[in-house]
Every structure is written in structure tokens, then in C-alpha cells.
FIDO-115131 format. One record per residue (C-alpha): residue in three letters; x, y negated, z. Coordinates in steps of 0.1 Angstrom, whole numbers, plus 5000, padded with zeros to 4 digits. Layout:
BEGIN
TIZA rest    u    v    w
TIZA  ALA    X    Y    Z
...
***
This chain:
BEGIN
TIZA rest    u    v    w
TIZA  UNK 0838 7185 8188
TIZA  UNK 0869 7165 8199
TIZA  UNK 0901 7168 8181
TIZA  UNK 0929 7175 8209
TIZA  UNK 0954 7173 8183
TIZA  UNK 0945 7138 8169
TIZA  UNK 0939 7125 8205
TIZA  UNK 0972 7137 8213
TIZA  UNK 0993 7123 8181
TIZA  UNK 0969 7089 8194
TIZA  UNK 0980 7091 8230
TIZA  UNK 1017 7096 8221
TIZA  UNK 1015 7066 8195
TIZA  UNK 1002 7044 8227
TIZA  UNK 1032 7054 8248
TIZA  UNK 1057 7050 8221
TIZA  UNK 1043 7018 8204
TIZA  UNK 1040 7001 8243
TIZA  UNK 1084 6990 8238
TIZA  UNK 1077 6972 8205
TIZA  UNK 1061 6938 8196
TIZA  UNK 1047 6948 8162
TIZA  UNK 1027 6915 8155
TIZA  UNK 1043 6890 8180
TIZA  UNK 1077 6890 8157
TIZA  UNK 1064 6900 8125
TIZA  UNK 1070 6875 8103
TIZA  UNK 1105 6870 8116
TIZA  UNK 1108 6912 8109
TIZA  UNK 1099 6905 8073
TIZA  UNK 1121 6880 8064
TIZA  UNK 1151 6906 8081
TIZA  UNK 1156 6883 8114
TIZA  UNK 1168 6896 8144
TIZA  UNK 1152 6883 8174
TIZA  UNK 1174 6879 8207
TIZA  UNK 1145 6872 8235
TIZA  UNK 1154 6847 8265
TIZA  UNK 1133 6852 8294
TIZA  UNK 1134 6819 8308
TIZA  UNK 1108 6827 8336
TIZA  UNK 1131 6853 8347
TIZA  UNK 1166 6829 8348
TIZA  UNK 1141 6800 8366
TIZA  UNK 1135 6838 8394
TIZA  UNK 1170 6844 8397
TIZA  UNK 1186 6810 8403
TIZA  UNK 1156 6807 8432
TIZA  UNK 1166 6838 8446
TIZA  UNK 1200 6831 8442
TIZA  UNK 1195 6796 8462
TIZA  UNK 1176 6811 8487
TIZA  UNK 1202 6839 8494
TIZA  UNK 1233 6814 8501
TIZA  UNK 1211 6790 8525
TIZA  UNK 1221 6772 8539
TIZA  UNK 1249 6762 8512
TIZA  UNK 1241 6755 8476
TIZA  UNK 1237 6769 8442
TIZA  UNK 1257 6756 8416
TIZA  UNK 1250 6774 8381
TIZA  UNK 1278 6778 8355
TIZA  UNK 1269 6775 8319
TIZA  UNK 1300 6776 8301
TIZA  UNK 1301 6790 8263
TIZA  UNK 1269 6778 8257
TIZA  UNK 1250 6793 8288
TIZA  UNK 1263 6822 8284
TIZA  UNK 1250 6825 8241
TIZA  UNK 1214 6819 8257
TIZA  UNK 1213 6780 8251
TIZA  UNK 1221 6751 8270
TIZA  UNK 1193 6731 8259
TIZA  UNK 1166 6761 8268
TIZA  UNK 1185 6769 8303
TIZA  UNK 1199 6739 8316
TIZA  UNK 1168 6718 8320
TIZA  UNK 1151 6743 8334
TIZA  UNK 1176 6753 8359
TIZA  UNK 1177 6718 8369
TIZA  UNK 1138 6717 8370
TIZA  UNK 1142 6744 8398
TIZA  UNK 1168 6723 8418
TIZA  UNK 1202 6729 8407
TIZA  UNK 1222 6698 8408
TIZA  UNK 1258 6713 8399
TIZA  UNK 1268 6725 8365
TIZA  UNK 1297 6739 8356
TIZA  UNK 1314 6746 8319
TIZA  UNK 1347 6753 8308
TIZA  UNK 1352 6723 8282
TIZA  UNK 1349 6690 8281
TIZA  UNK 1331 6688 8248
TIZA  UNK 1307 6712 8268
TIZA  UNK 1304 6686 8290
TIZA  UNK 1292 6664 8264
TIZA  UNK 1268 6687 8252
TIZA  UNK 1251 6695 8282
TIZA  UNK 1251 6656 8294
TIZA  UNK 1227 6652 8263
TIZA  UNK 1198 6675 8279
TIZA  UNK 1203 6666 8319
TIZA  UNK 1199 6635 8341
TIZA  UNK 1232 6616 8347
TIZA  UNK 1221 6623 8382
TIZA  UNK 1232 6659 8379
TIZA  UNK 1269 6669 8380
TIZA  UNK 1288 6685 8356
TIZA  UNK 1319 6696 8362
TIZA  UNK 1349 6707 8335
TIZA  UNK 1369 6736 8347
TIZA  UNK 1397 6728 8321
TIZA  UNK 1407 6701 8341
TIZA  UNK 1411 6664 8339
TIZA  UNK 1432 6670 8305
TIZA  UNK 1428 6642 8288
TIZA  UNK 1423 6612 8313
TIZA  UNK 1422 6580 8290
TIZA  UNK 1392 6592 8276
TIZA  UNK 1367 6565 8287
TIZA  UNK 1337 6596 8278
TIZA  UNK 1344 6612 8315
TIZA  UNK 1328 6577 8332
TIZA  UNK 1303 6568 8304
TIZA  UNK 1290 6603 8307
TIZA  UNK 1296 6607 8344
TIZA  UNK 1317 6638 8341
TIZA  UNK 1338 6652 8369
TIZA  UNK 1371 6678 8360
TIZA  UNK 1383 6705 8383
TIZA  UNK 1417 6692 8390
TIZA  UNK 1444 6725 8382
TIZA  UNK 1478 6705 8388
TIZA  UNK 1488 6679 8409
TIZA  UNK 1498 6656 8381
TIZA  UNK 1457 6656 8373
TIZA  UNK 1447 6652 8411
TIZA  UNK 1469 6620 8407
TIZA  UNK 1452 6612 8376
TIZA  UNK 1422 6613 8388
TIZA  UNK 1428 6595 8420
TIZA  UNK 1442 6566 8400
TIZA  UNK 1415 6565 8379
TIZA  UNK 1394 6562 8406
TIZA  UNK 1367 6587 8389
TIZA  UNK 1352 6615 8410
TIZA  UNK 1371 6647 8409
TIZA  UNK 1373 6685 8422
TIZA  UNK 1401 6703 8431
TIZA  UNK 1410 6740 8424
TIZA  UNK 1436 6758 8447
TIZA  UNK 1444 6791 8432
TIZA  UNK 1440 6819 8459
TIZA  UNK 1448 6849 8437
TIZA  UNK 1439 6846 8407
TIZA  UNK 1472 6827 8390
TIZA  UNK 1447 6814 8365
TIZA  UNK 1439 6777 8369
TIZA  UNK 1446 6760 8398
TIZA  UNK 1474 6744 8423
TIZA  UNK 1491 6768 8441
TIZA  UNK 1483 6772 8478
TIZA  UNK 1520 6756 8484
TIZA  UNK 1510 6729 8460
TIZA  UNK 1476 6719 8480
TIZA  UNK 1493 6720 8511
TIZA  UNK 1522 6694 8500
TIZA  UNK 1493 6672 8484
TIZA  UNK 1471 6678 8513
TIZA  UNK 1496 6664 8538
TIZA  UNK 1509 6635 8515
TIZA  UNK 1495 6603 8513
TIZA  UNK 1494 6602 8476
TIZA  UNK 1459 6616 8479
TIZA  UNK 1427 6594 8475
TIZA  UNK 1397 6616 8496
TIZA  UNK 1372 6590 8488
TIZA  UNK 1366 6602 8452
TIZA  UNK 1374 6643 8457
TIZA  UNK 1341 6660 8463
TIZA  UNK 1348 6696 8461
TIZA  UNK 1377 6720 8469
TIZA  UNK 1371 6750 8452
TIZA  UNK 1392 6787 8444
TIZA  UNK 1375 6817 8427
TIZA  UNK 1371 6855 8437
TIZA  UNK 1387 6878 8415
TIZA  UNK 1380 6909 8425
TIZA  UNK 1345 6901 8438
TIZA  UNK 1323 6928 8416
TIZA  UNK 1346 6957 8437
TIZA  UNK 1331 6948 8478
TIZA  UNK 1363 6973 8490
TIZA  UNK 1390 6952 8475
TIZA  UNK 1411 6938 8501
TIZA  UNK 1418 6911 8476
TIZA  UNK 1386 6894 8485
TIZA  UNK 1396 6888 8526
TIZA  UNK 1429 6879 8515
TIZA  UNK 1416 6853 8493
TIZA  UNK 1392 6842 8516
TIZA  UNK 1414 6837 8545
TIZA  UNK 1439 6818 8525
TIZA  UNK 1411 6794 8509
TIZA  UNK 1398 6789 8549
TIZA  UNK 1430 6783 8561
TIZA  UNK 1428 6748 8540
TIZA  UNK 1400 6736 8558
TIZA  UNK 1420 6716 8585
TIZA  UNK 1425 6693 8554
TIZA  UNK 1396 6669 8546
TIZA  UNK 1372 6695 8567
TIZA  UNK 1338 6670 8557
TIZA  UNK 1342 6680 8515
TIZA  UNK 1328 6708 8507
TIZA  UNK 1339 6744 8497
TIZA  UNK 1330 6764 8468
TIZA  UNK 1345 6801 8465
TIZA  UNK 1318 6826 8451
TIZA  UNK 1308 6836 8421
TIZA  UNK 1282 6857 8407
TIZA  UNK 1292 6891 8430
TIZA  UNK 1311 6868 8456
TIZA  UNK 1276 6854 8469
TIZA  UNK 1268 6889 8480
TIZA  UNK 1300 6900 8501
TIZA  UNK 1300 6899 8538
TIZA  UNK 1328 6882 8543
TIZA  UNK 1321 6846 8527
TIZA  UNK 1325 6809 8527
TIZA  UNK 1299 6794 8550
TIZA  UNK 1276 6760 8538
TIZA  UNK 1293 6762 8504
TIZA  UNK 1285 6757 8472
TIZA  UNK 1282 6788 8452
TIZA  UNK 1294 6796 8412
TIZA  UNK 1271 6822 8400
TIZA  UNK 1267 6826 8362
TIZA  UNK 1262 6863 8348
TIZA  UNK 1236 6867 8379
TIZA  UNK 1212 6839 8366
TIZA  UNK 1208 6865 8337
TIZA  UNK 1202 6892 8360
TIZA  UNK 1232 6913 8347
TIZA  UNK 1254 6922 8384
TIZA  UNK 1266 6956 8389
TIZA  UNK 1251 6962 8414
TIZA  UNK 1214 6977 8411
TIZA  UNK 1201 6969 8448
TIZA  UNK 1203 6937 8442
TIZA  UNK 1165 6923 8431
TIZA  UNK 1176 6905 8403
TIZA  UNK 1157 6904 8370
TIZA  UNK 1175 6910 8338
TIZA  UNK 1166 6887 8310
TIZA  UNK 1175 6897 8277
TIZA  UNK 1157 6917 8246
TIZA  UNK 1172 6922 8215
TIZA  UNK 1149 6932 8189
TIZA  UNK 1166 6947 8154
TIZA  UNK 1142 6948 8117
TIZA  UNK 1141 6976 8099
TIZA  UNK 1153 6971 8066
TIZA  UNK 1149 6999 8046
TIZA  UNK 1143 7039 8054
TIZA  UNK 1160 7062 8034
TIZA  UNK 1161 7098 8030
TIZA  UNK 1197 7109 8016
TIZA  UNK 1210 7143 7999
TIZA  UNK 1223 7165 8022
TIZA  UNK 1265 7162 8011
TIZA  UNK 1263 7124 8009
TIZA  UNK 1282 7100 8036
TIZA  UNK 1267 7068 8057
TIZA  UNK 1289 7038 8057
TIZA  UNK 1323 7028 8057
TIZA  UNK 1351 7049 8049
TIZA  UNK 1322 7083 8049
TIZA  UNK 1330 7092 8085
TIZA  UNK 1295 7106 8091
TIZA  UNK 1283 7135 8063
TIZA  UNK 1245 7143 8060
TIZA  UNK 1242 7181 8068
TIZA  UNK 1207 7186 8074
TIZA  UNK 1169 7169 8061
TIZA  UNK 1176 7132 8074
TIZA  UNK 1160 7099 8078
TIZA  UNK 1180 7072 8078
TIZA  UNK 1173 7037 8093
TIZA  UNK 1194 7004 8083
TIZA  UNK 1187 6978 8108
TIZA  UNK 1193 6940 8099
TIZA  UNK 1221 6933 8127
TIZA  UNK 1256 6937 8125
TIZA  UNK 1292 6930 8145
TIZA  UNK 1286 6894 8127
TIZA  UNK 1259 6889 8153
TIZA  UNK 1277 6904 8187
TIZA  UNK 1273 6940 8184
TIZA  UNK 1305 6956 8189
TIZA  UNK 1320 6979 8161
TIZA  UNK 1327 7006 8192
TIZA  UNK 1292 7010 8196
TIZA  UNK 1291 7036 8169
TIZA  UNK 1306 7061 8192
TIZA  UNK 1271 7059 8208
TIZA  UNK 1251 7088 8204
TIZA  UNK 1218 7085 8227
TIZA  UNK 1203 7051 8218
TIZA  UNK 1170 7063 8226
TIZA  UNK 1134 7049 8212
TIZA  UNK 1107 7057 8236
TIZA  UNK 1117 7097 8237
TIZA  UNK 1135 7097 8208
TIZA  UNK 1171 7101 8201
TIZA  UNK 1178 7075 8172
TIZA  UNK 1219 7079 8169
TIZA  UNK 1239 7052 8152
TIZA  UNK 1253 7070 8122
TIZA  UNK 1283 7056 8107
TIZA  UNK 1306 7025 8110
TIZA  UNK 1287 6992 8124
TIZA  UNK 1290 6970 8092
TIZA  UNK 1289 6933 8091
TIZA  UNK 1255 6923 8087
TIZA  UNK 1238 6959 8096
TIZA  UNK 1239 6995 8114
TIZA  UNK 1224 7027 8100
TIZA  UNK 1205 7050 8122
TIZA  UNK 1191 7083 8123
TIZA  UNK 1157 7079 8124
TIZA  UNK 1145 7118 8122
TIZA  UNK 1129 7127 8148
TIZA  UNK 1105 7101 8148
TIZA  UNK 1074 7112 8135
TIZA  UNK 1063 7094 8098
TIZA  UNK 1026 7086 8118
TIZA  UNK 1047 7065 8143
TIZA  UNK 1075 7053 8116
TIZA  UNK 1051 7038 8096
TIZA  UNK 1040 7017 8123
TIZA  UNK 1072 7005 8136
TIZA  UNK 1092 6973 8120
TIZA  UNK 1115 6967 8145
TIZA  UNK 1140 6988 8168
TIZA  UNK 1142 6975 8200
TIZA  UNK 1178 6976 8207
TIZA  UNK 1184 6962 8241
TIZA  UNK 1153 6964 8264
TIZA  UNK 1141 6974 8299
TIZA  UNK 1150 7011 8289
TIZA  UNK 1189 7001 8279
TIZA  UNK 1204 6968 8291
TIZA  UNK 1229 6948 8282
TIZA  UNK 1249 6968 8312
TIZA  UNK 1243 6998 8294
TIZA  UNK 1255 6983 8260
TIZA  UNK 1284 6968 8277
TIZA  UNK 1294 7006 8294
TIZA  UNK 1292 7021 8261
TIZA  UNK 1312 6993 8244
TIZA  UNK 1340 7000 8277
TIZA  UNK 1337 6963 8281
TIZA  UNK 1316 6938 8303
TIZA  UNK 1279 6922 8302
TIZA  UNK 1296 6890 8300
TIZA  UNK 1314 6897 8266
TIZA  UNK 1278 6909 8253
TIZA  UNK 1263 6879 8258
TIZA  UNK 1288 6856 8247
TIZA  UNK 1290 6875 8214
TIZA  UNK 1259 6870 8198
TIZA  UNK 1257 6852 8174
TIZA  UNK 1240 6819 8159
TIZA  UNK 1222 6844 8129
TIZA  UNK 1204 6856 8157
TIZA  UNK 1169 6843 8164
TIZA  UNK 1165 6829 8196
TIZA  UNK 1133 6832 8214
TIZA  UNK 1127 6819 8248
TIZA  UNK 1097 6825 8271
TIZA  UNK 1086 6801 8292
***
């Protein structure tokens, strides 16, 4: 006679145990590692989609703060195996870095700027600044190195002004032969409705009277996908080679896992407190969950206001204040069969993304993934 109940428990142990990589990681689990997964596959997808959306202009990638926490010496080369030729980063010791893993063949640019220019290291390395004042154009020119120039369309971040680049444009102080990109940046280019974005667009176009043969860059991640664009340019996307836009109709793959070890279940007296400074009181039969990651490794302290992180069906609420090196969750509605099979929490997966996380932190995808940190175990597949 068959046992409906067992083949039920079995069939609901399938379901739940699909989200979890019980033996791929399981050594790393024992020894209390966190594993941050890098999809490299998927980055390699989304930079060829990327490239293929702004034909017939070309796709830069920017890799700055490490690309992005995922690695510059994972994502680099293979972005460059899948024809990117422009790199971008926001130091030059960045610069540096990354000249170590790519072909001098391929550019990388330094959006600091061309800061400090008797620094023999730009030629020897072939590194090209994104000029933000005159006084660095001129630098620049006189060094007779390769160069970009930034005119700031909105932003009043980096850049010359637009009255700046129009004096230099029509001066004769100017040496075109080395200057092989004018660029600005979006900054409103995640909101399609901001009448920010045709402003800045029409003041960036109105420059190309001036050296019309150099090329343009203006879009970023989001600014690739308005209507109203730059033409033949060379686009700046960095958040969308991880798949992480904000806006879910575009067919871009997100890239991240995060993948938490359990490190010890307790059961607790109903009376006692979880965590720093006892904000949460145990009222009721309890298991609790301490997970071996912590706001040392990235994940926000605000997180604890979370309620729903969710395993398979299962509510699993972060209880408590996120400590340094771990979080404590309610782990009691999972049943003991399926607890004693787990090892690991998945804590950012295809079920809740680094966009969710972000949302519940009230912050951005972008300070997510620049915030974990080097305790983390990376893991790329490739």
C-alpha cells in the first residue's frame, strides 16, 4: 500500500531542496564560508546583448570598484574575450590593476582625470584619463598622450562646464590629434519621464559642430534604453552587465547568488532576547538560525527590518540586530525532515535579488554589490 503521507513529506522535500546546493558548496558550508556566486556565462549574455542593442555604436563596459565587488580579473578578460575594447574605472591605481589582466591593445580609461600627469605609468601602461578641467585637457595635450574629455551636461559632478568646452573648443590651445572621446553622463537616466534626459542630450549634441569625426559617449546602463539617444556612440553601461536595471522588460540576466552557512540552530526559552541590545523577545516555541554573514561582508544593518525573507514557502524572518560577522533567523516553520537536510540559506537568489535586497535596504543594487566583502567566497561560473 503506498504511503500518501511519506510521498508527500518526499515531494515537498524535492521542491524545497531544488534552491540549495547541498553538496556543490559543502565543504566551504563546514568551514562557515559564505559563498557569493558570479555567473560569468550570464555577464559574457548581457554585455552581447547590450552590444547588439546600441549597433551600430559601441559598448564600452565600466568596471570601477573592482567590477562592481565581482572581480576584475574574473570579468574583465572575459568581457574582452566577447569584444569589448573600452574599459572604464574610477582610479588610476584601478587602471593599473586591470592593465595587469588585459591586452595593452584594449583601452582603459580613468574617470578621475588626468590628476597626476608626470606620472610616466599612464604611457608605460597605455592609460588614457577623462579630462574634468581645462587645466588637464592642456596637460594632456602637452603631453602628447591620448586623452578623453568630459563636458558636464547636468550632472555638476566631474567635468568642464558646457561654457568651458565651448571656450576650449573654439581656441587654438586644443591638440585634436590625441583627444579620442567627448563624453557627459545621464543623470536621471533610470526615470525615462525626466525631462532632464532631453535637456542633457540636446546640450551634449549641440557640441558636435566641434571636432564632429571623434566620437561621443553619453549612456550609461538605463541611458542605452531611452529613445531619445546619442547616435554611433559609445556606450557606459556597468550595473546592466550584472543584469541588475530597473526595469523588468528588459531581457537581461541577473548574475548573482549569495549563499549563507548555517552555523548553529538553537531553540531558546520563551522570555529570552536575540542579539544586540534584546530588541526581539522570544514569545512562542522557536527555532533559531545563526547564519555565518554579517554587515562585515555587505549586508546592510537595515536589513533587519525585513520580515519576509522567504525559503522556498517558508517565511524565515531575520530576528534581531545584523551583527558583525552573522544574522539570526527564525527558522520555525521549516519542518526538522527538511532542516536537517539544509546547510546553507540561500540569501540572494532567483526568488529575491539583489533589487529586492537593495528595496528593502531603501538604497540601490549598485551599493549591494560594491559592499561585499573580501571574507566572502567568490565563486565564478564559467
Amino acid at each position: 500500500m503506498i504511503d500518501l503521507q511519506n510521498l508527500e513529506i518526499l515531494y515537498a522535500m524535492t521542491i524545497f531542496l531544488k534552491d540549495f546546493n547541498l553538496n556543490l558548496y559543502n565543504k566551504d558550508f563546514k568551514k562557515g564560508n559564505t559563498i557569493l556566486e558570479i555567473n560569468l556565462k550570464k555577464i559574457t549574455k548581457n554585455y552581447l546583448f547590450l552590444s547588439k542593442f546600441n549597433k551600430p555604436g559601441f559598448t564600452a563596459a565600466v568596471v570601477k570598484a573592482d567590477a562592481y565587488g565581482c572581480g576584475v580579473n574574473e570579468v574583465c578578460p572575459i568581457l574582452s574575450k566577447s569584444g569589448c575594447n573600452f574599459f572604464f574605472v574610477a582610479k588610476f591605481e584601478e587602471g593599473l590593476e586591470l592593465r595587469k589582466y588585459l591586452p595593452k591593445s584594449k583601452t582603459i580609461a580613468i574617470f578621475d582625470g588626468y590628476l597626476n600627469p608626470t606620472n610616466s605609468l599612464w604611457k608605460e601602461n597605455n592609460l588614457v584619463p577623462v579630462c574634468n578641467t581645462v587645466d588637464q585637457v592642456l596637460n594632456a595635450s602637452k603631453d602628447n598622450i591620448l586623452f578623453m574629455l568630459h563636458i558636464d551636461t547636468g550632472m555638476n559632478r566631474l567635468g568642464l562646464s558646457c561654457k568651458e568646452a565651448k571656450i576650449l573648443f573654439e581656441s587654438s590651445k586644443l591638440n585634436f590629434k590625441k583627444l579620442i572621446l567627448i563624453l557627459s553622463h545621464f543623470a536621471c537616466s533610470d526615470n525615462k519621464s525626466s525631462k532632464l534626459n532631453e535637456l542633457q542630450l540636446n546640450s551634449f549634441s549641440s557640441f558636435n559642430k566641434y571636432y564632429p569625426k571623434i566620437t561621443r559617449s553619453l549612456s550609461n546602463s538605463h541611458g542605452i534604453f531611452l529613445k531619445n539617444k546619442l547616435k554611433d556612440e559609445i556606450s557606459r553601461p556597468g550595473i546592466a552587465l550584472y543584469g541588475y536595471v530597473n526595469d523588468d522588460k528588459i531581457n537581461l540576466d541577473e548574475t548573482i547568488n549569495l549563499y549563507a552557512p548555517i552555523l548553529q540552530i538553537r531553540y531558546p526559552n520563551i522570555g529570552e532576547t536575540v542579539g544586540y541590545d534584546a530588541i526581539y523577545k522570544i514569545t512562542k516555541k522557536t527555532k533559531l538560525g545563526v547564519l555565518g554573514v554579517g554587515y562585515a561582508d555587505g549586508l546592510k544593518r537595515c536589513i533587519n527590518k525585513r520580515k519576509k525573507l522567504k525559503v522556498g514557502e517558508f517565511n524565515i524572518p531575520i530576528l534581531g540586530r545584523v551583527s558583525m560577522d552573522t544574522i539570526i533567523v527564525d527558522l520555525s516553520l521549516i519542518p526538522n525532515k527538511l532542516l536537517d537536510e539544509i546547510n546553507h540559506i540561500p540569501l540572494i537568489d532567483n526568488k529575491y535579488s539583489i533589487k529586492n535586497m537593495a528595496k528593502d535596504c531603501s538604497t540601490i543594487p549598485y551599493e549591494i554589490m560594491t559592499s561585499f566583502g573580501k571574507r566572502l567566497k567568490r565563486v565564478y561560473i564559467k
